[in-house]
C-alpha positions, -999 to +999 in steps of 0.1 A: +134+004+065+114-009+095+086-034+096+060-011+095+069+000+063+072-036+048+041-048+066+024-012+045+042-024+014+027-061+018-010-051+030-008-027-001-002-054-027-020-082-010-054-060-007-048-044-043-044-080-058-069-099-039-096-067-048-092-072-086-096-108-082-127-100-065-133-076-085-131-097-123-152-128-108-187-110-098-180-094-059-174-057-076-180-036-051-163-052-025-129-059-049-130-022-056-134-016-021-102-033-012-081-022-043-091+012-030-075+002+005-042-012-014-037+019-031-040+038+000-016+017+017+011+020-009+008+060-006+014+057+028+047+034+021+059+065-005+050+088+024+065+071+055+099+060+025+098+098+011+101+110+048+137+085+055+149+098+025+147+136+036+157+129+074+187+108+061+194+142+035+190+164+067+216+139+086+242+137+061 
């Protein structure tokens, strides 16, 4: 696992968290806005994870 990954992983749960914050004390749009974005990150993170896991299947 490289930093990208992790920094994915982070960004994904940072932004998620900080959006329903947002999102329960009155700035709704903008907390679904970023929970949207968190979400998106952690499917990237499966992807990019899901795509080691086959090349290291392929390799060994």
């Amino acid at each position: 696992m490289n930093g990208g990954i992790l920094a994915l992983m982070i960004a994904g749960l940072v932004s998620f968290l900080v959006g329903g914050y947002l999102a329960a004390t009155g700035e709704r749009s903008i907390g679904i806005a970023l929970m949207g974005m968190g979400l998106i990150f952690q499917v990237l993170t499966l992807r990019q994870l899901k795509m080691i896991k086959k090349d290291q299947d392929d390799a060994g």
